[in-house]
PANUNU-449481 format. One record per atom (N, C-alpha, C): residue number from 1; x negated, y negated, z negated; atom name. Coordinates in pm, 1 decimal. Each point is the difference from the previous one (the first is absolute). Layout:
N
<atom NUM,<X,Y,Z>,CA>
...
***
This chain:
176
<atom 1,<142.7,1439.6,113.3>,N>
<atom 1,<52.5,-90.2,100.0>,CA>
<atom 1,<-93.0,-3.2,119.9>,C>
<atom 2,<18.2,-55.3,92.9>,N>
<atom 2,<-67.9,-18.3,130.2>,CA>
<atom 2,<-35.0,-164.1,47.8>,C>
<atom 3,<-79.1,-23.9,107.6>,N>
<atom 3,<-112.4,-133.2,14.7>,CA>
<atom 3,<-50.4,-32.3,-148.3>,C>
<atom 4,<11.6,-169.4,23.4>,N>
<atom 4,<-61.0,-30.7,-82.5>,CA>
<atom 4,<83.4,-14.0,-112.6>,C>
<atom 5,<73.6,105.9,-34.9>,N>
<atom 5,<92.1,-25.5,-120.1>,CA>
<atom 5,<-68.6,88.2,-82.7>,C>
<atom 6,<-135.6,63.3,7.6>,N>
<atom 6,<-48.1,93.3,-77.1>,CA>
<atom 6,<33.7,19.8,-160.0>,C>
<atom 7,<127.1,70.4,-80.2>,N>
<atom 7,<-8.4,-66.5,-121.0>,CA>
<atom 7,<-127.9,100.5,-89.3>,C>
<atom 8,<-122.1,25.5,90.1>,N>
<atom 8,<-102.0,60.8,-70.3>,CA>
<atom 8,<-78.7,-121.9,-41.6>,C>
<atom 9,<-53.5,-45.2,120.0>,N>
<atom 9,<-68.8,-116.5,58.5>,CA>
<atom 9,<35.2,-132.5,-92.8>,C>
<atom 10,<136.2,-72.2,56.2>,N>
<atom 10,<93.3,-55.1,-80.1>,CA>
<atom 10,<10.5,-45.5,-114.4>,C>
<atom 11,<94.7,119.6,-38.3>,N>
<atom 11,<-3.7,-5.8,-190.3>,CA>
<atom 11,<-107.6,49.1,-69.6>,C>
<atom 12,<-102.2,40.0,68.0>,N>
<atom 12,<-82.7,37.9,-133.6>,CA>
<atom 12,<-111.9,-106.0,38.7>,C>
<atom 13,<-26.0,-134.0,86.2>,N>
<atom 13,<-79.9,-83.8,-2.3>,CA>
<atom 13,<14.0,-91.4,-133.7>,C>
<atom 14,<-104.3,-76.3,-40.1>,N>
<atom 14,<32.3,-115.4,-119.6>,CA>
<atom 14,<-6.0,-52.5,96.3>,C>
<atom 15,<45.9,-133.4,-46.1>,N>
<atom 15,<167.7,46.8,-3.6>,CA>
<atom 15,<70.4,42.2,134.2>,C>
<atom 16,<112.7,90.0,-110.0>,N>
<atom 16,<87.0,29.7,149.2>,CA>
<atom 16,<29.3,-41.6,127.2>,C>
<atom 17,<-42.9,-13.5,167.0>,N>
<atom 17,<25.6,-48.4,68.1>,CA>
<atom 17,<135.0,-3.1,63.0>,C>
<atom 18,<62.4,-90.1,68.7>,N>
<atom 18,<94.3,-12.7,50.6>,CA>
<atom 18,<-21.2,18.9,158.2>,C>
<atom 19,<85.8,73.6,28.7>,N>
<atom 19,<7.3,27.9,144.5>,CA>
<atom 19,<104.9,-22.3,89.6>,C>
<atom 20,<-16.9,-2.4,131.7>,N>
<atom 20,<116.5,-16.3,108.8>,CA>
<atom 20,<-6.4,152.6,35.6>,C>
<atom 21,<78.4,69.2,11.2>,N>
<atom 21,<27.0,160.3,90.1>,CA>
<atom 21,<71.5,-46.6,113.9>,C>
<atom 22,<-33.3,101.2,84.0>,N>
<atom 22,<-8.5,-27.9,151.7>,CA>
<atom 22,<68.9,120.3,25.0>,C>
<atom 23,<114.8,-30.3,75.2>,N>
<atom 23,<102.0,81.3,47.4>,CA>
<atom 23,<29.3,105.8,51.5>,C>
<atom 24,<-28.0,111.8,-32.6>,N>
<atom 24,<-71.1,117.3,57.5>,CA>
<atom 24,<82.5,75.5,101.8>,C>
<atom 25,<165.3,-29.4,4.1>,N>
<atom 25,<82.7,80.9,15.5>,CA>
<atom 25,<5.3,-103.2,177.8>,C>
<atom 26,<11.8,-115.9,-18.7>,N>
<atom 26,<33.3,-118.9,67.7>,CA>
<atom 26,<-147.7,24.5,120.7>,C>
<atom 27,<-101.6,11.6,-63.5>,N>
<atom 27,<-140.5,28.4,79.9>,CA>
<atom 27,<48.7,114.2,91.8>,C>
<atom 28,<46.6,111.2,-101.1>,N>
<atom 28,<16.0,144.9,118.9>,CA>
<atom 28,<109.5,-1.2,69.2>,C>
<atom 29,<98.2,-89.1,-31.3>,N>
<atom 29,<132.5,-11.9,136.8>,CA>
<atom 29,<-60.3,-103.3,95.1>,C>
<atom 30,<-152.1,-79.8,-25.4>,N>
<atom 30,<-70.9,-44.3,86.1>,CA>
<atom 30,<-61.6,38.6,117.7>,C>
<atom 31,<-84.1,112.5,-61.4>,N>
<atom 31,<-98.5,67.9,65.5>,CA>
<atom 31,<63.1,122.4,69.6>,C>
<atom 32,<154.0,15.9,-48.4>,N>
<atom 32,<58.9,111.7,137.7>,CA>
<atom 32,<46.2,-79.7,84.5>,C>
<atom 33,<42.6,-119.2,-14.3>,N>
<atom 33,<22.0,-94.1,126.8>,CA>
<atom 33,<-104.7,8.9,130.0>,C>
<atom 34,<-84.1,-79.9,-109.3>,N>
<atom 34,<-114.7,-12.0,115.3>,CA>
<atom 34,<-87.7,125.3,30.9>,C>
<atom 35,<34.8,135.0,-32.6>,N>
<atom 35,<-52.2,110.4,44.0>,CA>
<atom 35,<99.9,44.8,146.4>,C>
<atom 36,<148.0,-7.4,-43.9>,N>
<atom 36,<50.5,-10.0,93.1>,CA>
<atom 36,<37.7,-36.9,109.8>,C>
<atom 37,<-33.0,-133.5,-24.3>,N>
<atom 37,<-76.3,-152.2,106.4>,CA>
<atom 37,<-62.3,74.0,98.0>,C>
<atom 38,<-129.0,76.6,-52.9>,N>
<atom 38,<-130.2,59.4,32.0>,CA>
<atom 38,<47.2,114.6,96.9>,C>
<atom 39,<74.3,90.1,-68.4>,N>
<atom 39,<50.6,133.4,108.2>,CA>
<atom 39,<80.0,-42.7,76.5>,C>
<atom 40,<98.8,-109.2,-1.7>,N>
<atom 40,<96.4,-42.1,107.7>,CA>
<atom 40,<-80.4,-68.4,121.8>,C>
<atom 41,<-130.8,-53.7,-38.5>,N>
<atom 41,<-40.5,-95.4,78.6>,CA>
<atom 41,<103.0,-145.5,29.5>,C>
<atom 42,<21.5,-38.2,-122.0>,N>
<atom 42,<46.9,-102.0,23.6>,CA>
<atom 42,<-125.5,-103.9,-93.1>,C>
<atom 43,<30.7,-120.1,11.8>,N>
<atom 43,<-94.3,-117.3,-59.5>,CA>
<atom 43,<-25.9,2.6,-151.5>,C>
<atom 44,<-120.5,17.0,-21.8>,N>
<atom 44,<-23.7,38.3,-158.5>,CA>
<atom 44,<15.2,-175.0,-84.7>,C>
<atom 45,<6.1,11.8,-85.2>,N>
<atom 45,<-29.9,-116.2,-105.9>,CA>
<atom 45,<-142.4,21.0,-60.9>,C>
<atom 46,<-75.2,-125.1,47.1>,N>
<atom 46,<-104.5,78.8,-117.5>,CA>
<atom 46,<-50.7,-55.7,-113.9>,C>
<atom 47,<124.5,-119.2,-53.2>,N>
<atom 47,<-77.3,-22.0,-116.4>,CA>
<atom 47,<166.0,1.3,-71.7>,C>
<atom 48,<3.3,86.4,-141.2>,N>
<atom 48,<122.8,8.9,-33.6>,CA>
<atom 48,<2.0,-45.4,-162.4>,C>
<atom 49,<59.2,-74.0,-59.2>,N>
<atom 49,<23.2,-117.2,-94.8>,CA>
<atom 49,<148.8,106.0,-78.4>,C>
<atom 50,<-43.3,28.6,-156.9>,N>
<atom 50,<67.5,56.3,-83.3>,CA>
<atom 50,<1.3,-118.9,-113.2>,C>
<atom 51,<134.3,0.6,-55.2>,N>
<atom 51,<46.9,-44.3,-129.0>,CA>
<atom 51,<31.0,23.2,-83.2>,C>
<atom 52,<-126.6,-75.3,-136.1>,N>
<atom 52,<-55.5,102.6,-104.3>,CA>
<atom 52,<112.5,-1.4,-55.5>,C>
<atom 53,<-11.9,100.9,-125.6>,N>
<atom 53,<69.1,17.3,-98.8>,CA>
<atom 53,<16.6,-84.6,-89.0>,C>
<atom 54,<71.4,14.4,-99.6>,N>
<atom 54,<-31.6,-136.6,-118.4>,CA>
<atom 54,<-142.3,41.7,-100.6>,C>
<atom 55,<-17.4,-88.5,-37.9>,N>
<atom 55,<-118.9,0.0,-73.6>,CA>
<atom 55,<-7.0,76.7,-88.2>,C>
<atom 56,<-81.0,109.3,-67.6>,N>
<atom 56,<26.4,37.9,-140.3>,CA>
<atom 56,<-120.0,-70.1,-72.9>,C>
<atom 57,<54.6,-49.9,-61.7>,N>
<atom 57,<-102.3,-90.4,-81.7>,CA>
<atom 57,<2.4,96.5,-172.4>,C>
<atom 58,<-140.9,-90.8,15.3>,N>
<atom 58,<-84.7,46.2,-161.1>,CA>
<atom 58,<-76.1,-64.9,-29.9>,C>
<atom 59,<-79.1,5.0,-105.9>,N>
<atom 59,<-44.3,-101.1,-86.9>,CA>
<atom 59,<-127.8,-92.9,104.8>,C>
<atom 60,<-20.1,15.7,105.9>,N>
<atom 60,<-88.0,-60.0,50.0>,CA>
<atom 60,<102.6,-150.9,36.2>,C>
<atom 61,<94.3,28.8,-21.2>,N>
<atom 61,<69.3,-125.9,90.0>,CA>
<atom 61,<120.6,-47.8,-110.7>,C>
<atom 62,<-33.8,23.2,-128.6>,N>
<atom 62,<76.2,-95.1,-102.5>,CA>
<atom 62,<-82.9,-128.1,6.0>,C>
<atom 63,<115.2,-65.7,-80.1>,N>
<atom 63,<-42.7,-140.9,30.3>,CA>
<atom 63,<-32.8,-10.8,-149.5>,C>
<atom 64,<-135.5,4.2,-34.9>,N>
<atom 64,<-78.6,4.9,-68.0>,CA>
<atom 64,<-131.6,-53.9,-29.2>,C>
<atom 65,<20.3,-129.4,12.6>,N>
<atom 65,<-124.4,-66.1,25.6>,CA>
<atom 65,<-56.2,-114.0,-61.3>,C>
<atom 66,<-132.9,7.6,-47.2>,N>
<atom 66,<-45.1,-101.1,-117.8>,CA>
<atom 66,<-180.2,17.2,-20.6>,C>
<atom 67,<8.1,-128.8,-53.8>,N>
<atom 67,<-172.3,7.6,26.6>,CA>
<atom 67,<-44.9,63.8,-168.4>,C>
<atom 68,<74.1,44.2,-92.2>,N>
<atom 68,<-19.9,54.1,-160.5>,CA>
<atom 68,<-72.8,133.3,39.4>,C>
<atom 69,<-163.3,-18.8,-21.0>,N>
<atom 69,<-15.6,136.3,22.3>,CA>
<atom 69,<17.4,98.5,-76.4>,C>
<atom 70,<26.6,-47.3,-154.9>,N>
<atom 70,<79.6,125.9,-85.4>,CA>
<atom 70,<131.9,18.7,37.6>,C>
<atom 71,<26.0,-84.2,68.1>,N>
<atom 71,<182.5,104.6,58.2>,CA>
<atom 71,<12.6,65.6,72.8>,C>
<atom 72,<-143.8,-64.3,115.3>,N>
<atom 72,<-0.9,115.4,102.9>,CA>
<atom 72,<-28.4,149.7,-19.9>,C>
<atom 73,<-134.1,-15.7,-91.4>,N>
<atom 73,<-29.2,161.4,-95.3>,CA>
<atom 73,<131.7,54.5,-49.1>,C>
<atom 74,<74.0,-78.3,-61.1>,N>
<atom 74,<102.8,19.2,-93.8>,CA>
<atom 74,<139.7,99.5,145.4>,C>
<atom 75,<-5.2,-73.7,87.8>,N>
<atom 75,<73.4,12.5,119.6>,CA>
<atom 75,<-37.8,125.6,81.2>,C>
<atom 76,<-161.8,-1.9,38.9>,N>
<atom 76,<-64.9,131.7,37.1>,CA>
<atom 76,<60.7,113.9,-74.2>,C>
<atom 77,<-13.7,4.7,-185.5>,N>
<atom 77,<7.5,128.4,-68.6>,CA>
<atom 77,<209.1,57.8,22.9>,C>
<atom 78,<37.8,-154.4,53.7>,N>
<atom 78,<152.5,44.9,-27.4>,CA>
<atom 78,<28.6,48.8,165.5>,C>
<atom 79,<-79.3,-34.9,90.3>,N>
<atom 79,<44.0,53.0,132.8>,CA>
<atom 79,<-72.4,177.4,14.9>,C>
<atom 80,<-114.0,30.5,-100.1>,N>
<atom 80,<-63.8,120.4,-5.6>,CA>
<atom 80,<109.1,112.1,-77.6>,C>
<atom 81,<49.6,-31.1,-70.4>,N>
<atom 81,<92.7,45.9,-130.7>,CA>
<atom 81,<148.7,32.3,124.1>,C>
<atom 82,<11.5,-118.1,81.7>,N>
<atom 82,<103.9,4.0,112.9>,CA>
<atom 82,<91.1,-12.7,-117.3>,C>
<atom 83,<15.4,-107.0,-79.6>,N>
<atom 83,<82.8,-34.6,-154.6>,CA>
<atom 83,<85.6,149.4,-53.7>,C>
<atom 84,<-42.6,110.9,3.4>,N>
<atom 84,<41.3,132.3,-44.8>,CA>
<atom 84,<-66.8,-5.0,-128.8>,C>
<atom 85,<121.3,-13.3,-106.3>,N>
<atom 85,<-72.6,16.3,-158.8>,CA>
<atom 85,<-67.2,-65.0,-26.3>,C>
<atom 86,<-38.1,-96.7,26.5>,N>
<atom 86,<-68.4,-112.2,-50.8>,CA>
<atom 86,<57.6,-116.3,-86.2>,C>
<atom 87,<-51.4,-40.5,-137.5>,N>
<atom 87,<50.4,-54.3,-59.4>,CA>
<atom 87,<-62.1,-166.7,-14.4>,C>
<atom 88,<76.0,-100.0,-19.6>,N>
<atom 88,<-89.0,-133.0,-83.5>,CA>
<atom 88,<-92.0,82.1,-82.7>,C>
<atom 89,<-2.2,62.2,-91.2>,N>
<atom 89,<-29.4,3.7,-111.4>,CA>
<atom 89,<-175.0,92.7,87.2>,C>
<atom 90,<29.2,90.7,86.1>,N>
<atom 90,<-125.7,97.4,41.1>,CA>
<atom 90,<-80.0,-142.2,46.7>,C>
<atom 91,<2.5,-143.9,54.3>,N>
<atom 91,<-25.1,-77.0,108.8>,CA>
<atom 91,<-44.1,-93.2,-108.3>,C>
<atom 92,<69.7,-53.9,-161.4>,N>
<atom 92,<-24.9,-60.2,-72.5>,CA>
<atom 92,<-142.1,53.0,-45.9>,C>
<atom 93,<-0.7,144.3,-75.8>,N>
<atom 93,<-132.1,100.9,-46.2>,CA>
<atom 93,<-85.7,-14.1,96.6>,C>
<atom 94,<-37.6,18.0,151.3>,N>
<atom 94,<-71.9,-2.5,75.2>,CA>
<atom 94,<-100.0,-101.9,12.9>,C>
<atom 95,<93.3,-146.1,30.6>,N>
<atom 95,<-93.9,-104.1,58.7>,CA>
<atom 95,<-3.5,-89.9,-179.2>,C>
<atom 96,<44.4,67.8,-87.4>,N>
<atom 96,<-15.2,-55.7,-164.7>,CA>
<atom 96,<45.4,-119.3,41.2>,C>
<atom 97,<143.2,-41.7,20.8>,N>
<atom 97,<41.4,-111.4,17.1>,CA>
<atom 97,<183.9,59.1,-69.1>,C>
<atom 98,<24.1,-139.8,-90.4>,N>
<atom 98,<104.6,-8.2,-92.1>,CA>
<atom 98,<103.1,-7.6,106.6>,C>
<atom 99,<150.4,74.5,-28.3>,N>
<atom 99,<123.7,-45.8,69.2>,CA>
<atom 99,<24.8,-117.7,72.6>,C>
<atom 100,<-27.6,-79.3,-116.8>,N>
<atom 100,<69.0,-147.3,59.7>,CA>
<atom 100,<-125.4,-54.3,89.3>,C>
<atom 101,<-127.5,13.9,-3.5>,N>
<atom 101,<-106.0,-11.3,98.9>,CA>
<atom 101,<23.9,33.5,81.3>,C>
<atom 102,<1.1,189.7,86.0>,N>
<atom 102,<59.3,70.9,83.6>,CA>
<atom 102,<131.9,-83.6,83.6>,C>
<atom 103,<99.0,-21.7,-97.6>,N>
<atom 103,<139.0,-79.5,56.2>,CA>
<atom 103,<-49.5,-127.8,52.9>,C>
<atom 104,<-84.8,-93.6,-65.9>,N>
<atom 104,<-29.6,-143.9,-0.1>,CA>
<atom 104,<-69.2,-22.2,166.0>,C>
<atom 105,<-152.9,85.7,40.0>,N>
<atom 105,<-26.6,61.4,87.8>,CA>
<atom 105,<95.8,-2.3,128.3>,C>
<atom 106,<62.7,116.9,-4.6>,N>
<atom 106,<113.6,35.2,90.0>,CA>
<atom 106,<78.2,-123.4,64.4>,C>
<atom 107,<41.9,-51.8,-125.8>,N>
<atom 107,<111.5,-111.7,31.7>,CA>
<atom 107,<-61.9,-111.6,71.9>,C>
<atom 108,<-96.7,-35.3,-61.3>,N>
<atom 108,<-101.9,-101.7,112.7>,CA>
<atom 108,<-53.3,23.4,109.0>,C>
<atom 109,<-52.2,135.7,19.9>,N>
<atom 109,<-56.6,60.8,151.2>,CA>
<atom 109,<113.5,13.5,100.8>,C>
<atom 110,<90.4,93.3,-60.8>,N>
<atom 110,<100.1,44.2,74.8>,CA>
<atom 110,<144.5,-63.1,27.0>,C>
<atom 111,<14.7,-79.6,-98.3>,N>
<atom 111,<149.4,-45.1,-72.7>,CA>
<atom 111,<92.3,84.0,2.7>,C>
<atom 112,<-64.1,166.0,-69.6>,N>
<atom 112,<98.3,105.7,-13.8>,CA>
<atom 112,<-60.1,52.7,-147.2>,C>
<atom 113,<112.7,69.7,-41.8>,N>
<atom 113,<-58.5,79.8,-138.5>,CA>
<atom 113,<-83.3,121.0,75.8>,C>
<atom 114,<-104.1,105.5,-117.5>,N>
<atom 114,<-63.8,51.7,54.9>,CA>
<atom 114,<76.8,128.0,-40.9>,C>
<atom 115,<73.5,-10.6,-37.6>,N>
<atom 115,<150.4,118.1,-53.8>,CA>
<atom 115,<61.2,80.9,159.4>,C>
<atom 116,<17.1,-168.7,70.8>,N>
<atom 116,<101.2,-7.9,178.0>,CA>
<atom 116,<-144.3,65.4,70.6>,C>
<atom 117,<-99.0,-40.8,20.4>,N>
<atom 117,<-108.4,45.1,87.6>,CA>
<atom 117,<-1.7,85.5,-11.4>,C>
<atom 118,<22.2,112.9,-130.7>,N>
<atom 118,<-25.0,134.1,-40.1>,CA>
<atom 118,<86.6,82.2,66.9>,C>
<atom 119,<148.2,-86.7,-14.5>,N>
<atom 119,<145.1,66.3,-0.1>,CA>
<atom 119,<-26.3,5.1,176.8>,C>
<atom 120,<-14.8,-83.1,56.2>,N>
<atom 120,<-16.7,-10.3,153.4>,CA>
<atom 120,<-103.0,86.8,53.2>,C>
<atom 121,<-79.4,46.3,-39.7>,N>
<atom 121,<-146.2,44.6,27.6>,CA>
<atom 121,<81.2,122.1,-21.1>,C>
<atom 122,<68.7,53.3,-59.7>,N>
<atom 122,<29.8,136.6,-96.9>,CA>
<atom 122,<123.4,20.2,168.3>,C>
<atom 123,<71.3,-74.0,-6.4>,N>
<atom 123,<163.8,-22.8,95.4>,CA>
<atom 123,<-84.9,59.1,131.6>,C>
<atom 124,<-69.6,-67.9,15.5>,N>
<atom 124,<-66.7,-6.7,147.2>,CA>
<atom 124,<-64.4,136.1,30.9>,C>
<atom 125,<-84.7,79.7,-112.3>,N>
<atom 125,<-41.9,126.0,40.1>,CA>
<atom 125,<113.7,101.7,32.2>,C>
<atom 126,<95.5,-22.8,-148.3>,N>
<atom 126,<47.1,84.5,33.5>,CA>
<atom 126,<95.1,22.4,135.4>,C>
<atom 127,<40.9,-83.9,69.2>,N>
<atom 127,<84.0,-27.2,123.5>,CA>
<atom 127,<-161.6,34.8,119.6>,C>
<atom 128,<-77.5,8.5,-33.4>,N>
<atom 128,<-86.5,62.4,139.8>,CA>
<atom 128,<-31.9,148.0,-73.2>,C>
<atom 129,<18.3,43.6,-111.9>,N>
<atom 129,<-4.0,83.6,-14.0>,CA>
<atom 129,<142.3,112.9,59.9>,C>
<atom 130,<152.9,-56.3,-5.2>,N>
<atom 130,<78.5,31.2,18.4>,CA>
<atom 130,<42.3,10.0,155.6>,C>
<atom 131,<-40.0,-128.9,46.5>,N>
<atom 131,<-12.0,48.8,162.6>,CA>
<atom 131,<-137.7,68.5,5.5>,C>
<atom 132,<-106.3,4.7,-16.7>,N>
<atom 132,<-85.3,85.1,93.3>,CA>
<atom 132,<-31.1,140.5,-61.3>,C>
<atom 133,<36.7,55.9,-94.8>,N>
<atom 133,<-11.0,102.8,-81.1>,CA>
<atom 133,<128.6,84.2,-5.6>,C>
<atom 134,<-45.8,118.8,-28.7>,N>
<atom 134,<145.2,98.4,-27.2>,CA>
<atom 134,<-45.0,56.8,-153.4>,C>
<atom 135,<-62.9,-136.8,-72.9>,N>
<atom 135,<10.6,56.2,-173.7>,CA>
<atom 135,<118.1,-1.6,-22.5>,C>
<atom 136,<61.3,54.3,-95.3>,N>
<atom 136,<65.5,-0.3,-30.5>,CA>
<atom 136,<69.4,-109.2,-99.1>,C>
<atom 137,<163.4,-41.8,-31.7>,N>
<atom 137,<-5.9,-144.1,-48.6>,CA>
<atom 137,<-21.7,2.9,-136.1>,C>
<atom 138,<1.6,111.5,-62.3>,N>
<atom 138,<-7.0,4.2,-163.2>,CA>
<atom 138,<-102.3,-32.7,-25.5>,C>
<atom 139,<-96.6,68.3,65.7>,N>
<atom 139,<-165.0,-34.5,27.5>,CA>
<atom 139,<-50.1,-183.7,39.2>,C>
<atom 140,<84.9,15.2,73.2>,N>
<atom 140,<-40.0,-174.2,24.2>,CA>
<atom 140,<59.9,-94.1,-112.2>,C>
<atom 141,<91.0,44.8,-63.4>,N>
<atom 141,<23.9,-108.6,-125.3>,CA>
<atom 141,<-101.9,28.7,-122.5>,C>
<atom 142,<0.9,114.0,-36.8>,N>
<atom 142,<-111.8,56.8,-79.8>,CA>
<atom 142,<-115.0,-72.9,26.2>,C>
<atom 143,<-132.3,-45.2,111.9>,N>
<atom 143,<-79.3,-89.0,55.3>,CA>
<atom 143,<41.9,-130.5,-64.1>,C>
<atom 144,<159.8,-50.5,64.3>,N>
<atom 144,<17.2,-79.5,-51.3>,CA>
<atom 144,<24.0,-67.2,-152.2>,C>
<atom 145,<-3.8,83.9,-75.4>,N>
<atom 145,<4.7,-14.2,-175.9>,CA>
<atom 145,<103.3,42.6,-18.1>,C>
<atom 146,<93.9,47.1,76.4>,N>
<atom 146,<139.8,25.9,-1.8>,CA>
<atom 146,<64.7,148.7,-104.7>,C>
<atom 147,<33.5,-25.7,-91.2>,N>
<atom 147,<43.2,115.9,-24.9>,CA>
<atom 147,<122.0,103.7,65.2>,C>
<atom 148,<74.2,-76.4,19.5>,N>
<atom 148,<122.1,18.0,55.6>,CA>
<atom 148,<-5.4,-41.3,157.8>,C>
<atom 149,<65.0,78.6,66.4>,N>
<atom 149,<-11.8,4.1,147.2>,CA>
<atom 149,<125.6,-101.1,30.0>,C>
<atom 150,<93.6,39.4,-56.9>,N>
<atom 150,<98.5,-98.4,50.5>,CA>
<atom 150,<30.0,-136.8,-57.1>,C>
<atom 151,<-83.3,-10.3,-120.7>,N>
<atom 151,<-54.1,-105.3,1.6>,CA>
<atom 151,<-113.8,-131.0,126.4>,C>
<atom 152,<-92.3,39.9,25.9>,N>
<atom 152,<-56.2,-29.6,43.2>,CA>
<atom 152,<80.7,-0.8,157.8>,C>
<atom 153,<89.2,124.7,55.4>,N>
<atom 153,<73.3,-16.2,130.0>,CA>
<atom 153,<66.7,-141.1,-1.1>,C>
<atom 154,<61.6,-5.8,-120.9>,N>
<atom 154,<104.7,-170.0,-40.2>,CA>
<atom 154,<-113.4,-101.3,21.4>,C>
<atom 155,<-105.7,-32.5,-36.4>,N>
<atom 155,<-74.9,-103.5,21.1>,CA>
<atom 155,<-66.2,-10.9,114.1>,C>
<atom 156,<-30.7,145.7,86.4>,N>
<atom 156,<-19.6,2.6,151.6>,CA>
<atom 156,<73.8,-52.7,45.2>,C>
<atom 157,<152.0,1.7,13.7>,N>
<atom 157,<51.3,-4.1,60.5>,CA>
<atom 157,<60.0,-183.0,3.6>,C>
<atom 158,<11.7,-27.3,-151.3>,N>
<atom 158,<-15.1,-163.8,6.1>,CA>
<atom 158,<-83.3,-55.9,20.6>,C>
<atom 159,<-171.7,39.6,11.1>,N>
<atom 159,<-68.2,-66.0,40.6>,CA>
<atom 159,<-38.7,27.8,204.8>,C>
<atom 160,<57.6,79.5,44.0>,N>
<atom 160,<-3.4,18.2,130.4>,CA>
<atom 160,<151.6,-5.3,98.9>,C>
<atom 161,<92.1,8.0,-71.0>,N>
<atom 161,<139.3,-22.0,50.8>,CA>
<atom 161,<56.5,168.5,83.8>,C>
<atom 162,<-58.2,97.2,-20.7>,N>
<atom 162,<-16.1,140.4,42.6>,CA>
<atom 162,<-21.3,122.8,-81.4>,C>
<atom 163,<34.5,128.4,-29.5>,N>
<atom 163,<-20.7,69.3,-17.8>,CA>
<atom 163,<-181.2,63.8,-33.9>,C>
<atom 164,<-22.0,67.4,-48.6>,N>
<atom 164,<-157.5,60.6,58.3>,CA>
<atom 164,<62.6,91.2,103.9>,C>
<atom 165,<71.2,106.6,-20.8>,N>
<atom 165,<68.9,62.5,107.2>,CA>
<atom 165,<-9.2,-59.9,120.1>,C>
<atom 166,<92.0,-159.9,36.7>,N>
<atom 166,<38.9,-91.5,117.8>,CA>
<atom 166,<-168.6,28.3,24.6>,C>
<atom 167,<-67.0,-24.5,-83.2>,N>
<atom 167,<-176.2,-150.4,42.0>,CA>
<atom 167,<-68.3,141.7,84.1>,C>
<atom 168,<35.4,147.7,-93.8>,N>
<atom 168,<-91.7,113.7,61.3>,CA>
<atom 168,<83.3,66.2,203.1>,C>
<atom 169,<124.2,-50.7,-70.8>,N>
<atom 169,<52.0,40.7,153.6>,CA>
<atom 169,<-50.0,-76.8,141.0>,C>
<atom 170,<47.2,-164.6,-26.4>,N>
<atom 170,<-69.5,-110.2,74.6>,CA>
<atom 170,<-130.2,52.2,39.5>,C>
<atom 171,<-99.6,10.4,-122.6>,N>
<atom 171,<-160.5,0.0,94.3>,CA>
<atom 171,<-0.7,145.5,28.6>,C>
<atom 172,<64.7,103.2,-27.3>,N>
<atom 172,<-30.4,143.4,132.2>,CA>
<atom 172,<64.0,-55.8,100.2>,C>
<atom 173,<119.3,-133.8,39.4>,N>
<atom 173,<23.8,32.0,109.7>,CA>
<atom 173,<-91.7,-139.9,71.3>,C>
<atom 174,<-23.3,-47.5,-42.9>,N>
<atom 174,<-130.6,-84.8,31.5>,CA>
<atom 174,<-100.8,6.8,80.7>,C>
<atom 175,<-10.2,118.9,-53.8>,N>
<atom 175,<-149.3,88.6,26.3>,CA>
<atom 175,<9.0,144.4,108.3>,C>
<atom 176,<116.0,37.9,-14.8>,N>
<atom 176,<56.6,104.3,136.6>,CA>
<atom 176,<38.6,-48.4,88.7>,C>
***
């Protein structure tokens, strides 16, 4: 991608940052204006005001917030993982904390199960993976624990109201 939509930069920060992209197409039907301004000798503009794109957000800007510093660890390892294959059970073994602890936790920090944080954390990569990547989608459900591709397309698609197809078309034309 291009500006500050770096999804190098971006998605591979802990956590994922969220960015505004800046209009690239809108900038260069700018700058032949006012080039042309320039060769016509007519009156230049010189300060010119673009309107960003929509946000692509990532885990820097879930609403995720609590003073439990084992949830935050707990929260760190699930925004590193980018919730791809990650289980309760890998998160239970780790921090040696029982299910219903893990759940008990969650529900008080967050007032979410730590099942939804996972499932959301997991939703969310894969949709910046799908707009900013040309992996492929079998590949991106696979990441996602997915065995089945069209499985996982059905739950994309109820949890985003779109296609991966629609989400990958939208951000190339986003971005051209």
């Amino acid at each position: 991608t291009i500006g500050n939509n770096d999804t190098t930069i971006c998605g591979f920060s802990t956590p994922p940052l969220s960015s505004i992209p800046w209009d690239a197409e809108e900038a260069g039907y700018q700058a032949a204006a006012s080039l042309t301004s320039l060769m016509t000798g007519r009156v230049r503009v010189k300060n010119r005001v673009y309107s960003p794109l929509p946000v692509v957000t990532r885990a820097s800007t879930l609403n995720l917030q609590t003073n439990d510093e084992l949830v935050i660890k707990i929260l760190e390892k699930i925004r590193h993982s980018r919730g791809f294959n990650l289980r309760t059970s890998d998160l239970t073994k780790h921090f040696d904390l029982s299910m219903r602890q893990l759940e008990n936790r969650f529900q008080t920090a967050l007032g979410r199960s730590i099942g939804d944080v996972i499932r959301e954390t997991c939703f969310t990569s894969a949709l910046n993976l799908v707009r900013n990547s040309d992996i492929p989608f079998k590949d991106i459900a696979a990441r996602a624990g997915h065995l089945s591709v069209s499985h996982f397309a059905d739950a994309f698609r109820k949890r985003f109201g779109i296609t991966m197809s629609e989400a990958r078309r939208h951000a190339s034309a986003d971005i051209t």
